[in-house]
N, C-alpha and C positions, 0 to 999 in steps of 0.2 A: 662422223666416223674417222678413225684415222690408222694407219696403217705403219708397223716398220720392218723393219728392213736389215736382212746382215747382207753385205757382199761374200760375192765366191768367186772361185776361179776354176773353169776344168772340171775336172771331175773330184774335188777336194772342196770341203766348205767351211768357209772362213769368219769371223764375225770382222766386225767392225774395228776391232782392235788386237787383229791377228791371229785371233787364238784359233784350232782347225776341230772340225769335228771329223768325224770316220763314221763312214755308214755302216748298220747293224749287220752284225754277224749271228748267225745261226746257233748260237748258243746260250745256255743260262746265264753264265758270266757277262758277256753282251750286252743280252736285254738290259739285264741291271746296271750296265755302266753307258750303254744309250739311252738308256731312262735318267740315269743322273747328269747327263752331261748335258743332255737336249731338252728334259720334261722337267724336272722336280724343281719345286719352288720350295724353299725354306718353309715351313710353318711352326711356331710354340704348339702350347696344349692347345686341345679341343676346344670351341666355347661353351662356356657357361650354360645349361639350357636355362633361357629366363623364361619365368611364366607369362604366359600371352591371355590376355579374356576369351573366353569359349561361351558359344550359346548352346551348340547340341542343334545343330538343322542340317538335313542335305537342301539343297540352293539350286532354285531353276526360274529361269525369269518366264515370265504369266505376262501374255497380253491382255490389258482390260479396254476395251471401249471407251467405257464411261467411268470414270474415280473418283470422277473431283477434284483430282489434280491436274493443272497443265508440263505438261514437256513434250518433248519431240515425239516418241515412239510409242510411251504408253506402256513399258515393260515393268512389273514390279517383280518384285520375290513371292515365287511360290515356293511353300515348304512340301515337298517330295515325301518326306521320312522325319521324323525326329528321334531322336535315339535314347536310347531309355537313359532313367539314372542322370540327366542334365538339366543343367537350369532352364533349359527349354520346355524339359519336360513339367517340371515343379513348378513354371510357371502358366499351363496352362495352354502353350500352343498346342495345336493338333494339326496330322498329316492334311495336307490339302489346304491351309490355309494361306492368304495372300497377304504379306505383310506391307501396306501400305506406306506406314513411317516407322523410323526407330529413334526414338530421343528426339521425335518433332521434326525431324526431316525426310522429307518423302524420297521413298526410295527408287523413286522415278526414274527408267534412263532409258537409254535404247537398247536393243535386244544383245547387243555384244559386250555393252559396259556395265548389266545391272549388276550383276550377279559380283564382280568385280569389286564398285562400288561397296556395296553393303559389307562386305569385307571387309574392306578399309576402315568401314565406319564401327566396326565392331574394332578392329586392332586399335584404333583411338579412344577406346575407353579405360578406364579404368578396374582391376579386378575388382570385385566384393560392388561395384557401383549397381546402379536400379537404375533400369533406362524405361521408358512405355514406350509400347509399341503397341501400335493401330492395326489389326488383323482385318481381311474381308471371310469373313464366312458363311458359307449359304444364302449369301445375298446383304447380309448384317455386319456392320463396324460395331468391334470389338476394342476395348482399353484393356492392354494386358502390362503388367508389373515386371520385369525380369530380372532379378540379381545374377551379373554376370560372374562365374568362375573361373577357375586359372584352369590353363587345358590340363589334360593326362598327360601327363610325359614320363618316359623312362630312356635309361640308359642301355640300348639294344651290344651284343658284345659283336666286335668284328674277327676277321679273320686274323693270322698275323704272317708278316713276308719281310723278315731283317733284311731279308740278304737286296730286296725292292727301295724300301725304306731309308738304308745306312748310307749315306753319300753325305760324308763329313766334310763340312768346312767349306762344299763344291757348291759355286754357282752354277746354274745352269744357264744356257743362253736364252730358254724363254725367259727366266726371271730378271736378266737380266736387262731384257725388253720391256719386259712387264715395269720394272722400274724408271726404265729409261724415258718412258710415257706418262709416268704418272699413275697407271693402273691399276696400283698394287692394291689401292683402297675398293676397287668393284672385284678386285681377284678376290679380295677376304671375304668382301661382299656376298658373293656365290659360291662360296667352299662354307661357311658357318649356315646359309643356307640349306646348302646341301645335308651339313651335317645335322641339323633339325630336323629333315626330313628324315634321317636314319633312323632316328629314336621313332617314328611315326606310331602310335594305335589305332591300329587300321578299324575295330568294331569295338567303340565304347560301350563298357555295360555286359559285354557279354564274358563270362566265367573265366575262358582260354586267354583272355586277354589282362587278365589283373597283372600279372608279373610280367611275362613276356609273350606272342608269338612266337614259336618255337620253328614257328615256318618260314619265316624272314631269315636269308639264309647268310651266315656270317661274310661269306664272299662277298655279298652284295653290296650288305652293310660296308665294308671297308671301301671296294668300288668306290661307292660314296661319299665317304669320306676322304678319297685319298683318289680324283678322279684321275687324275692324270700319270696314274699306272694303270690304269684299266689296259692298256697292250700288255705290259709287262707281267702282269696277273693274268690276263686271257691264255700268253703264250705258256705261261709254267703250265698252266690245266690243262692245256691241249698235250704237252709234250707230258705231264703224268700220265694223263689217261690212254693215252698211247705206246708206251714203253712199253706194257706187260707183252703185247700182241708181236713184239722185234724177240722176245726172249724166247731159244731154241725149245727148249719143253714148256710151251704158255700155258698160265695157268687162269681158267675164270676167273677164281677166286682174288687174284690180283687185281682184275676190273673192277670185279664187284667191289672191292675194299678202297679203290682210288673211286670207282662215283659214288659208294655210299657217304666218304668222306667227304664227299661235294656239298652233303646235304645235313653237315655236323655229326654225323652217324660212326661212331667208331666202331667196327663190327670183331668177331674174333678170331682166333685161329681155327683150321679146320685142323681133325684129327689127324694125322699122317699116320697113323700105325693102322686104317684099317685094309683089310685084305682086297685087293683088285677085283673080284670074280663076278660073274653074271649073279649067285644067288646073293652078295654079300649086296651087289648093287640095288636090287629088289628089297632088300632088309634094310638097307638105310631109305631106299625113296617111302619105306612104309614107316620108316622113323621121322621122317621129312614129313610127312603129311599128317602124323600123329602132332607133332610139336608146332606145325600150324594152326591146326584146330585148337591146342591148348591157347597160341596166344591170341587166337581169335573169338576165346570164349565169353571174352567180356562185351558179345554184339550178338543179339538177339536174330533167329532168323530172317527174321521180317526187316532187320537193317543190314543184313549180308542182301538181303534178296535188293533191298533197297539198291543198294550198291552197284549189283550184277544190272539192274533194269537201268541206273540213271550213271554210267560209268561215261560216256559221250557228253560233252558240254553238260556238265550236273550246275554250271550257274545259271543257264536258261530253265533252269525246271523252277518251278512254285515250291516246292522243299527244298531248296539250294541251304537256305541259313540251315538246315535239320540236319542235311548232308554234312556240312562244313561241321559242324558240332560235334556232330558223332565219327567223324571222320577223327578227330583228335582223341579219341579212345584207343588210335589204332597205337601199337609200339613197333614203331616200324623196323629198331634194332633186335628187335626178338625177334618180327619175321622174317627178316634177314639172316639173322645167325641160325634159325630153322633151316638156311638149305647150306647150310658149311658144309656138311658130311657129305652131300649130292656133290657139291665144288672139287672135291677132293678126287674123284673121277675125270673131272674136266679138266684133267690135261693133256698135251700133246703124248708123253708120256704113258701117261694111266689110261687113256683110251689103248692105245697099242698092245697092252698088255690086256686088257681086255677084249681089245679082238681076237688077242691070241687064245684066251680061256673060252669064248664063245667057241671057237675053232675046233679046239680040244673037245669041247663037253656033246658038240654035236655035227661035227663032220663028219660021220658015216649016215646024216640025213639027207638024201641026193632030191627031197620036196622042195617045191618053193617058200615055204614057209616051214623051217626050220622048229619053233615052239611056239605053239600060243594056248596062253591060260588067263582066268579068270581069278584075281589074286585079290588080297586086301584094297592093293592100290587103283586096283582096276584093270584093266585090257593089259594083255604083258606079250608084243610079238619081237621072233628073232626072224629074219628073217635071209634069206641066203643069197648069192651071186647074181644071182638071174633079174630078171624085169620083173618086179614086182607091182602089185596097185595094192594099195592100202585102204579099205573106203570106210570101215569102221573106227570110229574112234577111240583111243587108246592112251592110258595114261607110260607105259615104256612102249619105244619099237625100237631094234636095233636091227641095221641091214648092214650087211656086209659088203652089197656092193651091187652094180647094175644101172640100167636105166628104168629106175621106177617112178609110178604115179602115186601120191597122194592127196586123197580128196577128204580128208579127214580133219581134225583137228591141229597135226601138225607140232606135238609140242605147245598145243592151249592149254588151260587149265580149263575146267569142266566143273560145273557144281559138283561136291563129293567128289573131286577130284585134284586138290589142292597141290601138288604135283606129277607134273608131266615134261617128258623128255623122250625127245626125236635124235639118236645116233646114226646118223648114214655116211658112210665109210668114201664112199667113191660115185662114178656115177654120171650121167647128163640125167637130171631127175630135175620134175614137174609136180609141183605144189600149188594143188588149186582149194579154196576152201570156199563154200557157202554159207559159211555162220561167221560169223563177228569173232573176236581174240583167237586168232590161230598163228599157225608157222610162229611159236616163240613168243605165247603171250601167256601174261598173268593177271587174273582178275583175284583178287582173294587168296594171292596165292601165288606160285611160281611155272613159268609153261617156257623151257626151255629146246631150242631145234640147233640143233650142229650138225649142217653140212659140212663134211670136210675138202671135197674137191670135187671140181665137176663144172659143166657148162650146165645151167641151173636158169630156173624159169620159176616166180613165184609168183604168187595171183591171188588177191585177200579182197576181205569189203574193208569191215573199221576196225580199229583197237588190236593191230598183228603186224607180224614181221617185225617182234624186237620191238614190246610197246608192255607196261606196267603199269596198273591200277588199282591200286591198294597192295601193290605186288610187286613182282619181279618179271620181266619177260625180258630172253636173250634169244638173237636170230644172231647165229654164228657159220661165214660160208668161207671157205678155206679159197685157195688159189682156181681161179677161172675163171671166166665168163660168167656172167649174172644179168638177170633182168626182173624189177621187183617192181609189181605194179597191184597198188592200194587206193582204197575208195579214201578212208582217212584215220585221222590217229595214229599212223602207223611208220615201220623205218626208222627206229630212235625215239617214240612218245611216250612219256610219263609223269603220271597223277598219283603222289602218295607212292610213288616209290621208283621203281629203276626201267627204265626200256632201253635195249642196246643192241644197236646193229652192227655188225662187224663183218668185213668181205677181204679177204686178201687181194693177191693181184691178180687182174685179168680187168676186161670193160666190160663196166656196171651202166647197169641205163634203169635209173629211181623213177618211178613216177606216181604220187599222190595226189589227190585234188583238193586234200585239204588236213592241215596239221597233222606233220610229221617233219621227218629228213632233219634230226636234233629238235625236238617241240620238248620244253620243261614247264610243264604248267604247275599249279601248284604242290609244295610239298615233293617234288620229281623233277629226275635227272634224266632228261633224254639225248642221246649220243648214237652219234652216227659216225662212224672209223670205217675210212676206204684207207687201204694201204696202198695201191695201184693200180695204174689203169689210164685210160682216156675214158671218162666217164661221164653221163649227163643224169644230170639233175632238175626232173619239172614238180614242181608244187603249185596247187591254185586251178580254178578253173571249176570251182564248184557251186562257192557262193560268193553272190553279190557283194561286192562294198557300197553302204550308203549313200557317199560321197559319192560317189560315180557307175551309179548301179549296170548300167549299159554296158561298159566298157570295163569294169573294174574287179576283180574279183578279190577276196583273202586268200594269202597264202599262208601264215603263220606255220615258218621252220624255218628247216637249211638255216638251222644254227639261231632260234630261239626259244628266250624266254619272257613265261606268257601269266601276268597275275590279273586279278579281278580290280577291280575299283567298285568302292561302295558307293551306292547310290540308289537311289529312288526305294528303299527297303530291301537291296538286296547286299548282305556283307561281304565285305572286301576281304581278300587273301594276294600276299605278296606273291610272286612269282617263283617257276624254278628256276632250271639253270638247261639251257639246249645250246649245245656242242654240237657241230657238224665240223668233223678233223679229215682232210684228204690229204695225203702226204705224197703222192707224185701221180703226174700223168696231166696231157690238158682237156680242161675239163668244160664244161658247159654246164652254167647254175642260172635254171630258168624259176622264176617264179615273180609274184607280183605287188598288192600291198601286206604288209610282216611279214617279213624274211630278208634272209643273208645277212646275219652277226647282228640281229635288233632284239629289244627288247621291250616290255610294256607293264608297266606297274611293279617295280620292284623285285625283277626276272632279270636274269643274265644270260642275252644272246652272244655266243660266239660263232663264229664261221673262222676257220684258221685253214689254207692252201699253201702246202709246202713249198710245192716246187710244179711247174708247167706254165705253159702258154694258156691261158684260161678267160672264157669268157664269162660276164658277168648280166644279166638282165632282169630286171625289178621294175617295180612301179613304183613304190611310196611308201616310206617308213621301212627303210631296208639298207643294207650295204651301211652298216656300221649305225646305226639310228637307235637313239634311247630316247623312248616315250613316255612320260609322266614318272619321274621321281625312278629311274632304272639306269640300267647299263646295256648298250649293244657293243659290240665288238667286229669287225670285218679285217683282217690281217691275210692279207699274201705274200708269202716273202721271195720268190722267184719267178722271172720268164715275162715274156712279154703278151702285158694283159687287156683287155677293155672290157669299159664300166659302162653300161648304162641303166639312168633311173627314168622314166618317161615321165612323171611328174614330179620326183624330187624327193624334197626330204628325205635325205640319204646321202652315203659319200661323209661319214663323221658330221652327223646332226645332232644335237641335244634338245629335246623339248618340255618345256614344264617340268624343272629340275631336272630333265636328264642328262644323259651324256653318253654322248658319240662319239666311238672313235675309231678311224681308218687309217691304217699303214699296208703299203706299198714298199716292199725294200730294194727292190730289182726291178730293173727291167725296165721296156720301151714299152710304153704304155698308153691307152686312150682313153679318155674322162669326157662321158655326155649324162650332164642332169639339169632338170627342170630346175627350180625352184629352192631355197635353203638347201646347196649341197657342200661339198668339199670346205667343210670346216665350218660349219654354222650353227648358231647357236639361237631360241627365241626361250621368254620367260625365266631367267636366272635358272638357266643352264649354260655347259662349255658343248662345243663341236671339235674335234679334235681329225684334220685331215693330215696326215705325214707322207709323202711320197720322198724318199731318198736318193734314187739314182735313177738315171734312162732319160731318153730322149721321149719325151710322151709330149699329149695333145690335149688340153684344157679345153671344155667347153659347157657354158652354163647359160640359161634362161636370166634369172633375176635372183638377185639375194643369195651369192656366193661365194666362197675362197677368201673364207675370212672375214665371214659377216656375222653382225649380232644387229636382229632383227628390232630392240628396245635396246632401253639405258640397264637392263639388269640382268645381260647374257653376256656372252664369250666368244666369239669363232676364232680359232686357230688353225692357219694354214701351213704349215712347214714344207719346204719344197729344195732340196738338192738339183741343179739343176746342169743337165751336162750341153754342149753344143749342138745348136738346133732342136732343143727344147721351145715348143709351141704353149704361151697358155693365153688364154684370152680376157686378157683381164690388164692394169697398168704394174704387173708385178714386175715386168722386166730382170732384174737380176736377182731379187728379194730371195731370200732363202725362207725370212719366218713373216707370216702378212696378221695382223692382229687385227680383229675386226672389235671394237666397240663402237657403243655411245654414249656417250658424257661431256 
């Protein structure tokens, strides 16, 4: 491994040959000229995709006893799955069999290297070649024939960022490293990597897949191929999807239109000529659930119901491939352009004017409950100043004000009840629900809750609080006090479509046990927008991690995205995209392994913190970490902060194609992780750790600050370093520390 180095001085950093850089400023302009000054490496075109030989097997190594073969461990190749429609198939494997040799050599190894091995030995063949292979089945060696073919491959499209991209003529001072070492040939090495991984066909054979995934989501794709903007990319999506909520009259509809467009979705305009009024709003929500069911009519009941029962982890259920199929029937820009007219109400503005028509049409009712009727849409209450409880479920309620209880739905959708919407005006109000999708959830459909102000208490099981599933669900809380506490799925989670949490200013205290707080799983943009506050954040504590079942639980959030990997017969789907944006206040971000700015299979986590004093706490695969062929993200740009990972992997990790990346732009700051953290890289990926300014405190177990775990990865540490900066490691004055091996 070898390591380099610019000199600095002070608080100003300097290369080698005098040239200075300036640390990152808070604006768009910025990013894009700290991205070219500090990140981007020259590149030509794309490469070539050349065709590679393919067999058609998923790969698990089988311990045998007795084979007949001698070696150390006795591991061979079990085949899990074979995939239809491949030479695997045509030639006669079947699931469960044990491939002993391939072209006369046995595939014998130890439990960490077989499955490696056999790879290799397919990439060194020839396409159109006939190799035999020795199967064990049912106790019986088998001679089987196979003609290898050229993989699937297609040209996947990416997103586009000129303004990221355009830095003419400029070296940057990685690259400039990068060539100073000799490097440049493992840097192309792992970017042409990467970018064959973009084109990937995630489920050979199956119908959604001949042309493209449509659920591979352009943002990713380019990620990928362009990793080392992944900040500069993370931070423009943070700072879109946040603007609408600073603008004086905010409008849903703006939200909605920047995360649909997360997910390639161009959606359209809403009417603006229709009239403000309480019955007008009744007539569009009954228009809204009319043009739901139309675009929902191409799903048989029995696969809506499918839907509503397996809407929680649908990859663990035994109809997972059934789900994912018919899941691609849905048109997710028709469902969406179904609630524009509802959008058109959801302003700061159009609400007001509607409280004022509520006001008018029934303020000489001195009852608690103002109207209630039994409409097309379903349950329709108004409801008035005083303390109200809500306990039946309801597809409109409008309250005007109080400190009321809701034990009801909350703004869920409801079978036959494809939209739902909770208006409450003012208030210290208490939202407790006993069913699954409520306070602001959508299954099938859209289930919207806007609290506008108040000191606010909300209390869910799963799939609520600003969580979409095949849908839309928005939990919108205006300036106050908040405390939201979820069993899981929830606070920012969605599947096939949008979940969005949004809180103004006041301290907010999150607490899930299990995926939420920004979770984008597949086909969905999950987001979570604090705009103020001192506020804590826990995720995790629900279920076990494998790895460390005693001690370890999943957190997957606070700012991830979450796809499947195919294997053992179950098909793979890329990830979404989960956004966790806090824009001031310091804050406390608790959770354990997935989570804070990571991601897992072709998902994009960000975690993005404005500005405060903030802590950070994780276990494993967190704090900027991309796992298997993705993108994580972790950006703070202000205040004096501390990290810690207690086992590591995190701190700008990339793993098995992935890529990590962590900036730090301000502040006096403290760094403690386990194991590959702060810029580390294993299996031809980059780690990407940037700290720019502050006196801060380095500390790491093994394998960090600019390590690359093999000869076919990257760690990148970049470090500004001001007087009486601590890091524990021989960086001494180094600004940029490169971690290979070659």
């Amino acid at each position: 491994m070898f390591y380099l180095c610019v000199l600095i001085a002070a608080f100003f950093i300097a290369s080698c040959n005098g040239q200075f850089l300036s640390p990152a400023k808070p604006s768009a302009s910025s990013e894009a000229e700290l991205y070219c000054s500090l990140l981007h490496v020259q590149r030509g075109e794309h490469p070539v995709l050349e065709p590679v030989p393919f067999l058609g097997i998923h790969l698990a190594p089988e311990k045998l006893e007795e084979s007949g073969y001698s070696c150390a461990e006795n591991f061979f190749i079990k085949v899990p799955e074979v995939i239809r429609g491949t030479p695997a198939e045509e030639a006669g494997i079947k699931k469960d069999d044990i491939i002993l040799s391939f072209g006369g050599t046995q595939t014998c190894n130890n439990q960490g290297n077989a499955v490696a091995l056999f790879k290799k030995m397919i990439e060194q063949q020839k396409i159109g070649s006939v190799v035999n292979i020795e199967v064990l089945r049912d106790n019986q060696r088998l001679s089987l024939s196979v003609k290898l073919a050229a993989m699937p491959m297609r040209q996947n499209e990416e997103a586009i960022h000129p303004g990221i991209e355009n830095c003419p003529g400029q070296i940057s001072k990685l690259e400039n490293n990068i060539h100073a070492r000799n490097a440049h040939p493992l840097f192309n090495k792992i970017f042409d990597g990467l970018y064959h991984r973009s084109n990937a066909i995630h489920n050979f054979g199956w119908p959604y897949e001949k042309e493209y995934n449509s659920l591979q989501l352009k943002e990713i794709t380019y990620i990928m191929r362009h990793p080392l903007s992944a900040g500069a990319v993370a931070k423009g999506m943070s700072r879109n999807i946040t603007a609408p909520i600073h603008d004086y009259d905010w409008r849903m509809e703006n939200i909605l239109k920047t995360s649909a467009h997360f997910l390639d979705i161009e959606i359209n305009n809403p009417d603006s000529s229709v009239e403000i009024t309480f019955p007008e709003l009744i007539r569009v929500m009954e228009l809204t659930k009319n043009k739901v069911e139309q675009t929902l009519s191409n799903l048989t009941s029995e696969e809506r119901a499918l839907f509503r029962a397996k809407a929680l982890k649908p990859w663990m259920d035994e109809q997972w491939n059934s789900i994912l199929e018919i899941s691609m029937k849905i048109d997710r820009k028709k469902l969406f352009d179904a609630f524009l007219p509802l959008m058109h109400f959801l302003t700061r503005d159009n609400l007001s004017v509607l409280r004022g028509d509520i006001a008018m049409r029934f303020g000489h009712n001195k009852k608690a409950i103002l109207y209630e009727a039994m409409t097309p849409i379903g349950k329709v209450i108004v409801g008035g100043e005083g303390a109200n409880v809500y306990k039946k479920d309801a597809a409109l309620i409008i309250d005007l004000g109080g400190d009321d209880l809701y034990l009801n739905n909350a703004g869920g959708t409801r079978e036959g009840m494809p939209a739902a919407l909770v208006v409450d005006f003012s208030g210290n109000d208490r939202y407790v629900s006993k069913d699954n999708f409520s306070q602001g959830a959508g299954v099938l459909g859209g289930g919207f809750l806007l609290d506008l102000g108040g000191n606010d208490t909300f209390v869910s099981l799963d799939g609520s609080q600003g969580a979409g599933f095949w849908g839309i669900g928005i939990l919108y809380h205006g300036d106050g006090n908040s405390v939201l506490n979820s069993r899981s799925f929830s606070q920012g989670t969605a599947q096939m479509g949008l979940g969005i949490a949004i809180n103004g200013r006041g301290d907010s205290k999150y607490s899930c046990l299990y995926g939420g707080q920004g979770y984008g799983l597949f086909g969905g943009a999950g987001i979570l927008i604090d705009k103020a506050g001192n506020d804590y954040y826990h995720l995790g504590g629900l279920e076990s991690d494998f790895r460390d079942p005693l001690k370890a639980t999943q957190s997957m959030g606070q700012g991830f995205g979450h796809g499947i990997r195919p294997a053992n017969g179950i098909n793979g789907i890329p990830g979404g995209i989960g956004i966790l944006a806090d824009e001031q206040g310091n804050d406390i971000y608790i959770a354990d392994y997935f989570a804070q700015g990571s991601s897992y299979y072709y998902g994009l986590g960000i975690l993005h913190d404005k500005s405060g004093n903030d802590q950070y706490i994780s276990g494993r695969y967190s704090q900027g970490a991309g796992i298997h062929s993705t993108a994580g993200v972790l950006i703070d740009e202000k205040g004096d902060d501390s990290y810690y990972a207690s086992f590591g992997v995190a701190q700008g990790l990339g793993h098995d194609f992935g890529i990590g990346f962590f900036e730090d732009a301000q502040g006096n700051d403290k760094y403690w992780g386990g194991t590959l953290v702060q810029g580390a890289a294993t299996n031809k990926s980059i780690g990407i750790f940037i700290d720019m300014q502050g006196d801060d405190e380095y500390t790491f177990t093994t394998d960090g600050q600019g390590h690359a775990s093999d000869d076919s990865g990257m760690g990148v540490m970049i470090k500004g370093i001001s007087p009486g900066s601590y890091i524990n490691s021989d960086l001494n004055d180094e600004v940029i520390k490169l971690g290979v091996n070659q």
